[in-house]
DOFI-496878 format. One record per residue (C-alpha): residue number from 1; x negated, y, z. Coordinates in nm, 4 decimals, m for minus. Layout:
N
> kolnu / east / north / up
> NUM / X / Y / Z
...
//
This chain:
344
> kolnu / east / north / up
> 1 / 2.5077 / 3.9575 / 0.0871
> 2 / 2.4145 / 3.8243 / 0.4427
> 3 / 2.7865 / 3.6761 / 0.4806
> 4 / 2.9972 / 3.5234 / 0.2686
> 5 / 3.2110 / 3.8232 / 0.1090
> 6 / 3.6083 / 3.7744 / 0.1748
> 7 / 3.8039 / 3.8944 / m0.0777
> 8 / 4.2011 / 3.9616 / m0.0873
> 9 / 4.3648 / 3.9032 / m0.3900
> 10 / 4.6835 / 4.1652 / m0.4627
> 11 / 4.8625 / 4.0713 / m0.7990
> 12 / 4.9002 / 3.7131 / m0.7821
> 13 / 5.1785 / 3.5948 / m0.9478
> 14 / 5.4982 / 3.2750 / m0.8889
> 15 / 5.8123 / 3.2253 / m1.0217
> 16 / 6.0369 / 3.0695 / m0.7278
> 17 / 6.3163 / 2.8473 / m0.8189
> 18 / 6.6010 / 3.1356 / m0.7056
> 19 / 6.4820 / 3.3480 / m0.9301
> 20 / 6.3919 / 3.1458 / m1.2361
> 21 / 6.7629 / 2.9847 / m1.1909
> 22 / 6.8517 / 3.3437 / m1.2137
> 23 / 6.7084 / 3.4258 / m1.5200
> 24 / 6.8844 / 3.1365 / m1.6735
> 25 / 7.2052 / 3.1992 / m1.6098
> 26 / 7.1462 / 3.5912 / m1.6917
> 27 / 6.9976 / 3.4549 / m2.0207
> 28 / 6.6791 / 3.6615 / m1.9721
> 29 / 6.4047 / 3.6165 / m2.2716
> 30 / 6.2583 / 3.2521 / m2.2251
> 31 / 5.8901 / 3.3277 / m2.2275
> 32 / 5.5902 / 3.1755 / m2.0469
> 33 / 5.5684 / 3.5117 / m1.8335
> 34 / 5.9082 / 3.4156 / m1.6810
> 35 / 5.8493 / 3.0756 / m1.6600
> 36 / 5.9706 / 2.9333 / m1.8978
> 37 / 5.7969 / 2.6387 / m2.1107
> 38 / 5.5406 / 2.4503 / m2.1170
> 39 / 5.2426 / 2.7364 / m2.1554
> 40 / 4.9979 / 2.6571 / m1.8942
> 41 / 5.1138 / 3.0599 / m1.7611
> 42 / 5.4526 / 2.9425 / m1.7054
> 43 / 5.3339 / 2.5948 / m1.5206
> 44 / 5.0811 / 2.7966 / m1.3136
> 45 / 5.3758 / 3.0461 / m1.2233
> 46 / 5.5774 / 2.7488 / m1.0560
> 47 / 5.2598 / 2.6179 / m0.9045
> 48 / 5.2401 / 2.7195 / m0.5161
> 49 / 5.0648 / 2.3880 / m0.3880
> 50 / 4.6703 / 2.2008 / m0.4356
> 51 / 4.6822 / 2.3339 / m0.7910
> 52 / 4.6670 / 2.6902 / m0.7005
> 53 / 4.4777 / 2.6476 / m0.4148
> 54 / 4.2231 / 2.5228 / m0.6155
> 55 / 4.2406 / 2.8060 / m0.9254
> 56 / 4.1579 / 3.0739 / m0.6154
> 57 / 3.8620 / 2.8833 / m0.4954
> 58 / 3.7425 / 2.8464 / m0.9045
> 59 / 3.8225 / 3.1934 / m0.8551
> 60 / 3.6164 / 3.2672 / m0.5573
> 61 / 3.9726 / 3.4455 / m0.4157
> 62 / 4.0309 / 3.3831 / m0.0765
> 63 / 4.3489 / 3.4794 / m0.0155
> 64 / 4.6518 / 3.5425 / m0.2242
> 65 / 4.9248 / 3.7946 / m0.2277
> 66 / 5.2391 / 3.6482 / m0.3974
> 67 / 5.4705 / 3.8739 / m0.6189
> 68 / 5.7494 / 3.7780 / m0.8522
> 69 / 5.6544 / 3.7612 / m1.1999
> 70 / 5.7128 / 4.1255 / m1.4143
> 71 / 6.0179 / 4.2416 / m1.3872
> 72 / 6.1396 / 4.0621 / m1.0581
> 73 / 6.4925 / 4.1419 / m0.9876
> 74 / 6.5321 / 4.4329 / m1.1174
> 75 / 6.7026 / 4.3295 / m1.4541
> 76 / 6.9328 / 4.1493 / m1.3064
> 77 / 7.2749 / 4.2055 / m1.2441
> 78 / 7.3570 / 4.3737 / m0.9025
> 79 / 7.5214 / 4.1937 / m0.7036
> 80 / 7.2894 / 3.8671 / m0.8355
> 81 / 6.9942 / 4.0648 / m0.7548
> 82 / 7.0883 / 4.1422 / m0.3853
> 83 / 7.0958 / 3.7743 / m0.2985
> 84 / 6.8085 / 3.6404 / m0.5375
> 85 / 6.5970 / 3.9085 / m0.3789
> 86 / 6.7028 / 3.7815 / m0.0284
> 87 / 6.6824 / 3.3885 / m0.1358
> 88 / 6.3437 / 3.4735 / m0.3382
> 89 / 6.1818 / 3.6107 / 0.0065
> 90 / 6.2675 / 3.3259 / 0.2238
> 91 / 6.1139 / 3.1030 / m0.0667
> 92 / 5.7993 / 3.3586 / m0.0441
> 93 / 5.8142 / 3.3047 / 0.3407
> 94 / 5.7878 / 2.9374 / 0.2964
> 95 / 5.5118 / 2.9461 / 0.0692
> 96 / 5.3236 / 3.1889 / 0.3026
> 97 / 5.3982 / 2.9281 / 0.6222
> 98 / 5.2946 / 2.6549 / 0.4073
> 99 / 4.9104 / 2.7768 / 0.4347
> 100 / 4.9137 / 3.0983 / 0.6282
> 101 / 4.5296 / 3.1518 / 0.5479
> 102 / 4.5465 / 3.1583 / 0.2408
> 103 / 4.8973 / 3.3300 / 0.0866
> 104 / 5.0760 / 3.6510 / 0.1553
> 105 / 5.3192 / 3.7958 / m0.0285
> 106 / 5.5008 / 4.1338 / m0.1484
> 107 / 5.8813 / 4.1397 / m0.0522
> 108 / 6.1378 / 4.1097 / m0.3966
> 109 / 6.3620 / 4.4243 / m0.3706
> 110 / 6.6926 / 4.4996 / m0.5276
> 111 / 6.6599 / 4.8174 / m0.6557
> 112 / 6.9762 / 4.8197 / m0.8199
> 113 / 7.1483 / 4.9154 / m0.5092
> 114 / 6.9578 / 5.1836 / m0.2310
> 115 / 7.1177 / 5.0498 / 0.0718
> 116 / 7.0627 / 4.6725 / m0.0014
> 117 / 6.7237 / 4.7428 / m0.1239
> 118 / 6.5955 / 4.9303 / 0.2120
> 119 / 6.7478 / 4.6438 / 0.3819
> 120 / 6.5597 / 4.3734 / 0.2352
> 121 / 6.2718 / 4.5885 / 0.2817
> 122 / 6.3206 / 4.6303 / 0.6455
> 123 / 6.4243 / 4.2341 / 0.6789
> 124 / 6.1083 / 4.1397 / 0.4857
> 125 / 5.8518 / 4.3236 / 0.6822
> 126 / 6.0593 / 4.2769 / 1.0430
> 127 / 6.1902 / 3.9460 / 1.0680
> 128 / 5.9720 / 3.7539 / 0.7791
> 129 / 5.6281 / 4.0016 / 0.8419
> 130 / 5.5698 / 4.0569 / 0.4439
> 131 / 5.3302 / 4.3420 / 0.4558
> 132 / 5.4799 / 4.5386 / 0.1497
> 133 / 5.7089 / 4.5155 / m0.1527
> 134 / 5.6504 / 4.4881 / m0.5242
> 135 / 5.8559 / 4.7134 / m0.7384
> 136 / 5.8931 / 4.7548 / m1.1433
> 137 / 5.9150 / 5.0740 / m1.2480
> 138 / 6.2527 / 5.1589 / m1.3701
> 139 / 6.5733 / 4.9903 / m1.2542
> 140 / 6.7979 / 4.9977 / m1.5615
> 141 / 6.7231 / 5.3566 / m1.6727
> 142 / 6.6355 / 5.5098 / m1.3711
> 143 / 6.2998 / 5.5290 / m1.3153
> 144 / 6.0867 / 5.5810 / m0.9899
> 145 / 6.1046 / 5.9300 / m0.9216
> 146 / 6.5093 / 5.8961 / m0.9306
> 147 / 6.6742 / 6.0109 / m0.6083
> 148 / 6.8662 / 5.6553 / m0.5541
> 149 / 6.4676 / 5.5398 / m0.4364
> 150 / 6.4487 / 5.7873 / m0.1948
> 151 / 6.6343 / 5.5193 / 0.0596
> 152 / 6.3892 / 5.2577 / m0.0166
> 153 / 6.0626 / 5.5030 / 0.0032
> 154 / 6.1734 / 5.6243 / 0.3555
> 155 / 6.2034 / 5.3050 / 0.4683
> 156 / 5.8544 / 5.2108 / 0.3382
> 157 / 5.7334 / 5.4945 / 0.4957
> 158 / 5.8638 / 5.4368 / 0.8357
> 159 / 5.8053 / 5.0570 / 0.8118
> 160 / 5.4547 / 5.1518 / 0.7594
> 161 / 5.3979 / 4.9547 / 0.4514
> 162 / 5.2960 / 5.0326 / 0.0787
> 163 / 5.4573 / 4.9602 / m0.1971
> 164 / 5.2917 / 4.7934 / m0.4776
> 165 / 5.4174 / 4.8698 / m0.8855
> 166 / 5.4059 / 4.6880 / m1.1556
> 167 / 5.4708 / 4.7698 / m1.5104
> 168 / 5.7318 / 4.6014 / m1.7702
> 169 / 5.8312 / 4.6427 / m2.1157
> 170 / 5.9163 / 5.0212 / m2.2666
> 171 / 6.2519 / 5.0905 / m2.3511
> 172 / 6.3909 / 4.9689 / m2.6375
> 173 / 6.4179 / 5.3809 / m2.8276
> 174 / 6.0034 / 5.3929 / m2.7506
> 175 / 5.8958 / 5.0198 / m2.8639
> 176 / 6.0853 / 5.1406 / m3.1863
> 177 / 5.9793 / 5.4658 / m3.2111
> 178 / 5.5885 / 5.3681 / m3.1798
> 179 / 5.5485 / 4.9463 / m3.1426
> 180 / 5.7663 / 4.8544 / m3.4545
> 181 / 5.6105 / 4.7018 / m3.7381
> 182 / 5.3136 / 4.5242 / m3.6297
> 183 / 5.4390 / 4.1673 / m3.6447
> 184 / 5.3629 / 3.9957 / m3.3739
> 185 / 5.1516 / 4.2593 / m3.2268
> 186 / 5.4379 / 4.4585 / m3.2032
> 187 / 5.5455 / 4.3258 / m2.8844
> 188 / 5.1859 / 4.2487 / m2.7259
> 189 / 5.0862 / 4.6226 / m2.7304
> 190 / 5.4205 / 4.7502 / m2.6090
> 191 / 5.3319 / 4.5129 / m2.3238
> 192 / 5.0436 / 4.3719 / m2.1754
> 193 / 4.8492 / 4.5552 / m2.4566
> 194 / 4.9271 / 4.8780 / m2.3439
> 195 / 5.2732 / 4.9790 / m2.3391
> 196 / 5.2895 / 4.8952 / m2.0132
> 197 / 5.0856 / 5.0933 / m1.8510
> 198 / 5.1586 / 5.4435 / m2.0276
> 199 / 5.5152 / 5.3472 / m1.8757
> 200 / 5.4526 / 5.2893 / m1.5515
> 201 / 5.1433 / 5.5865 / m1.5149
> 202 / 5.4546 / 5.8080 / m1.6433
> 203 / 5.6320 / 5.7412 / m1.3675
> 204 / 5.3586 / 5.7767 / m1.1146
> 205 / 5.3070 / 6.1545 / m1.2607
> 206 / 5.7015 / 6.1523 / m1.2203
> 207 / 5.6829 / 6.0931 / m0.8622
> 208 / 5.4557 / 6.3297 / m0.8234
> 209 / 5.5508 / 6.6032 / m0.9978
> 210 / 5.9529 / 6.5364 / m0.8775
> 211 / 5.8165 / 6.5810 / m0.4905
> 212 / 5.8833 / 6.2227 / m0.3915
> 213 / 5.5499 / 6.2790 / m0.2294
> 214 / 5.6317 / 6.5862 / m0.0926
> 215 / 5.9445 / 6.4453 / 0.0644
> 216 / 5.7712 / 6.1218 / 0.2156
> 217 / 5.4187 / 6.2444 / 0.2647
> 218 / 5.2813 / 5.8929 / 0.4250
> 219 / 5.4495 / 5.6720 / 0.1362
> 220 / 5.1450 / 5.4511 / 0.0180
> 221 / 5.1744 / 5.3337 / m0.3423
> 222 / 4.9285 / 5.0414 / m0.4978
> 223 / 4.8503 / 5.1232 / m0.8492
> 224 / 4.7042 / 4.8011 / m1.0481
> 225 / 4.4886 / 4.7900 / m1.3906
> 226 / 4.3156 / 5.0768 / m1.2824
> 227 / 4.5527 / 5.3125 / m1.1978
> 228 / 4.8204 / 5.2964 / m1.4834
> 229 / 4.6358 / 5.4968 / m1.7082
> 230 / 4.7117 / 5.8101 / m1.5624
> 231 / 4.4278 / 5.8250 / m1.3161
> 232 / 4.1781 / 5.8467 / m1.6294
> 233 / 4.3134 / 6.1839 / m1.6992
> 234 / 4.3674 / 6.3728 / m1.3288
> 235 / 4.1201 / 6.6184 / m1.4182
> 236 / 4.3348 / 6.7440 / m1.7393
> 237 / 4.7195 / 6.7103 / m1.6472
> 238 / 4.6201 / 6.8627 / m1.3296
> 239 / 4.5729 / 7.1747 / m1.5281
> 240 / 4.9256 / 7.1826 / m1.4832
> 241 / 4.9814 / 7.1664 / m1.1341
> 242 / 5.1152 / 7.5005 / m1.0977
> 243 / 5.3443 / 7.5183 / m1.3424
> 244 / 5.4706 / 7.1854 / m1.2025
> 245 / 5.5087 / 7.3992 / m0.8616
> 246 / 5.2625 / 7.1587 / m0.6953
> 247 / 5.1718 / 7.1718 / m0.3171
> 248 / 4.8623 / 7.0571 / m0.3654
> 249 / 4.5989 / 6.9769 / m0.6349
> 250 / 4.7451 / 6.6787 / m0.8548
> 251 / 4.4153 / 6.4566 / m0.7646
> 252 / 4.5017 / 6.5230 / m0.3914
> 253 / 4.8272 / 6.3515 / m0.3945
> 254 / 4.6181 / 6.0168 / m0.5916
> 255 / 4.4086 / 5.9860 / m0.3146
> 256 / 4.6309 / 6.0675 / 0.0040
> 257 / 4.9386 / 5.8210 / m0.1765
> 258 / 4.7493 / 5.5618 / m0.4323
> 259 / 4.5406 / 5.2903 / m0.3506
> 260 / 4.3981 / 5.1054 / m0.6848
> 261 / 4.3233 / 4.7790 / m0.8093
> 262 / 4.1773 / 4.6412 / m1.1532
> 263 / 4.4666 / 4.3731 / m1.1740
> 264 / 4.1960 / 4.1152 / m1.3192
> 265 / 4.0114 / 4.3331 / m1.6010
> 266 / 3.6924 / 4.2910 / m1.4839
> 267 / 3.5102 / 4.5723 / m1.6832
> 268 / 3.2417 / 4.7963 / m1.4862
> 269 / 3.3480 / 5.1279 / m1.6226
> 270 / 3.6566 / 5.0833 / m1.5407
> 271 / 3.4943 / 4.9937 / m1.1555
> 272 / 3.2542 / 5.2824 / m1.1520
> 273 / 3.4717 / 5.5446 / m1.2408
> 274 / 3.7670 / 5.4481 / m1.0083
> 275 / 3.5035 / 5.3984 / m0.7399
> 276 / 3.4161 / 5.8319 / m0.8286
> 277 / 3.7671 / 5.9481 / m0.9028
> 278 / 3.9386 / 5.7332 / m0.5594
> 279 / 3.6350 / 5.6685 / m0.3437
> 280 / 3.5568 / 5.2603 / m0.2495
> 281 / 3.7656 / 5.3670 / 0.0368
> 282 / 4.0938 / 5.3615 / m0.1676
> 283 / 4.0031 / 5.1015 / m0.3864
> 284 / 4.1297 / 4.7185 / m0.3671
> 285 / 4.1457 / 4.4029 / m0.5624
> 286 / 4.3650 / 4.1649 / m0.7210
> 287 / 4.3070 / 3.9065 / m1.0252
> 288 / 4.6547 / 3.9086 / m1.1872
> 289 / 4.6889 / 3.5139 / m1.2055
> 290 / 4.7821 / 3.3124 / m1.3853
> 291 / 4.7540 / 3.5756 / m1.6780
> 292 / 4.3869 / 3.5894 / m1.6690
> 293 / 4.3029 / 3.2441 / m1.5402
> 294 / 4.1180 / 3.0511 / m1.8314
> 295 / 4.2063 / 3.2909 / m2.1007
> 296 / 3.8648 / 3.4011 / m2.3047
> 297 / 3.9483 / 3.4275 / m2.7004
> 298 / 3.6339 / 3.4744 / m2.9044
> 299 / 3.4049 / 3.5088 / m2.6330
> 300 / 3.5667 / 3.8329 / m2.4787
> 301 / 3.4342 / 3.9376 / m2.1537
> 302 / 3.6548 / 4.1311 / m1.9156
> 303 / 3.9801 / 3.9207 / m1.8858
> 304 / 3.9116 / 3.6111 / m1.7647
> 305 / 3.8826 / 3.5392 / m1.3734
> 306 / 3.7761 / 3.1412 / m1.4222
> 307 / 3.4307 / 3.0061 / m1.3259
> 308 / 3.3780 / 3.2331 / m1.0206
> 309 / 3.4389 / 3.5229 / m1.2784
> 310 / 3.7074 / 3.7171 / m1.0098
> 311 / 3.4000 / 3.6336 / m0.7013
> 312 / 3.1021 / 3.7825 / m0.9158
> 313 / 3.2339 / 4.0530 / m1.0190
> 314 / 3.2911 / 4.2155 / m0.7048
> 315 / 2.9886 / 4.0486 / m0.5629
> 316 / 2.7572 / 4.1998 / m0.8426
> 317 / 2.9007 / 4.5497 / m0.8722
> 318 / 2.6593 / 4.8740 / m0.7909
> 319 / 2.7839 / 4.9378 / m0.3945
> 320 / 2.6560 / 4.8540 / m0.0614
> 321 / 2.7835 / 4.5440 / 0.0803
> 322 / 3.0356 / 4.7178 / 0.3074
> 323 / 3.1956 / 4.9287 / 0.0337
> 324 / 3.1954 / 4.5474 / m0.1182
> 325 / 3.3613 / 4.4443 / 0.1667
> 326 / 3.5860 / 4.7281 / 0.1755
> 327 / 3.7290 / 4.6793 / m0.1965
> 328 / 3.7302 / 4.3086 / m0.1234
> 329 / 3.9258 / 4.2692 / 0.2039
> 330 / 3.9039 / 4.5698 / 0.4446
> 331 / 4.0340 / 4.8314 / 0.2876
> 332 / 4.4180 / 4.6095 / 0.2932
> 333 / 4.3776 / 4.5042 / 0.6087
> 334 / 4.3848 / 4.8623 / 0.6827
> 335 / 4.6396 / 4.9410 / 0.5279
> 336 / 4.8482 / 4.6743 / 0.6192
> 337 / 4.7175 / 4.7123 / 0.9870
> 338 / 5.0317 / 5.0068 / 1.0359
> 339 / 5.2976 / 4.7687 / 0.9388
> 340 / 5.5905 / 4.6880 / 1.2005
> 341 / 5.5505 / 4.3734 / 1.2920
> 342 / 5.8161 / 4.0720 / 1.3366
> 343 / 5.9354 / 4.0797 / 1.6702
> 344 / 5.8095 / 3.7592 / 1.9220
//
């Protein structure tokens, strides 16, 4: 490429002290993913300084978009969750100020309660200038598509900023009913294997088909690891449109609402065919660190963003070098580029 390619990393991942105090005294599951231990994942998680500054060069990443690690705040209790959500933003905001070239970050949101969590929203993007939110799926058992959102999603919508999802663990009735009795890989396929993506590409369809879309028709949603699942199989389920009573083709709503990102799988099929189904236009990056930083067992390919792995991949994929650009930094700064901005 004539100039150096800039590229925006999405899903980049901390724990901040507010929170990971929180999960202590909530006794949430002590596992590297929460920061807990000494797994180089859950030292990574903490790190925010040199350390990490130096992973996203070894990455090739220029800048980073901070988000709390999987599932945030949102399985905490509620009235903890309102003010780790607020504490856990001004610790984002200080990371950000630290280098402001290099780090962004999505806004924590308690979910748990629609008022608080379209305030935060609001004092995130006004008065700290976060440029979105990262949500988990489900709060509890309500899922996205439940009408106690619809606070939060017109907010987003009038704030002017997307909303970025990320999946967590099934519900304990459908790890039992199809995860059970795999020893240990029980547990890694009704997460990170894949249990977490048929959950959270659920709710997308959810959203869809329940006419949050309908209702807030300029709500942008991010979609990582390539669309949830659910994007490989548009041209089937929206069979059904009708009979879901549909405005508009299902694929329409993906690309007028979704943006997507590959959340650090770096496999060209995946690239190609969310570059036909979305367009480059919709498409944008992330490298899901620490999860896939360093991590190659027996030689396998596609989830490991080390060594310049997160730069070449984008650098040596089949598009012109403005849709490269586009997937690598413009197509965010576009989208971000409607966002109210903190008032000075």
């Amino acid at each position: 490429m004539p100039d150096r390619l800039k590229i925006i990393g999405l899903e980049e991942t901390v724990v901040v002290p507010s929170v990971f105090e929180a999960y202590q005294r909530a006794g949430s599951p002590q596992i590297p993913a929460r920061g807990f231990g000494d797994d180089p994942i859950a030292k990574n998680l903490h790190e925010v300084g040199e350390q990490r500054l130096a992973h996203m060069d070894d990455q090739g990443i220029d800048v980073a978009v901070l988000s709390l690690s999987s599932p945030g705040v949102q399985d905490l209790p509620e009235a903890d969750a309102i003010a780790v959500a607020r504490d856990a933003n001004d610790e984002l905001a200080a990371i950000v100020a630290s280098h402001p070239d290099r780090f962004q970050a999505f806004a924590a949101i308690p979910t748990q309660s629609p008022a608080a969590a379209a305030a935060e929203l609001e004092r995130a993007v006004i008065e700290l200038g976060f440029p979105g939110a990262m949500l988990y799926g489900r709060t509890g058992d309500k899922l996205a598509d439940h009408p106690d959102n619809d606070e939060l999603y017109a907010a987003a919508e009038r704030l002017g900023v997307p909303l970025h999802f990320h999946p967590q663990t099934p519900v304990k009735p459908v790890i039992d009913a199809y995860y059970s009795d795999l020893g240990n890989m029980s547990m890694i396929l009704a997460g990170a294997g894949i249990g977490w993506y048929y959950d959270l590409g659920i709710q997308y369809l959810r959203m869809i088909f329940s006419g949050v879309f309908d209702r807030f028709p300029d709500l942008q949603v991010i979609a990582g690891h390539w669309g949830e699942v659910t994007m490989f199989y548009l041209d089937h389920v929206g069979f059904f449109a009708a009979a879901g009573g549909l405005r508009q083709p299902l694929a329409d709503y993906w690309k007028k609402n979704f943006w997507v990102a590959g959340s650090g799988t770096n496999s060209p099929r995946y690239l190609r065919w969310t570059a036909e189904v979305m367009g480059t236009d919709r498409m944008l990056y992330s490298t899901d660190y620490p999860f896939t930083y360093g991590f190659r067992p027996g030689g396998f390919p596609y989830v490991d963003t080390s060594n310049g792995e997160a730069r070449s991949f984008l650098e040596n994929s089949p598009f012109t070098d403005d849709q490269k650009a586009d997937i690598g930094h413009r197509n965010w700064e576009r989208l971000t580029a409607r966002a109210k901005r903190p008032a000075t």
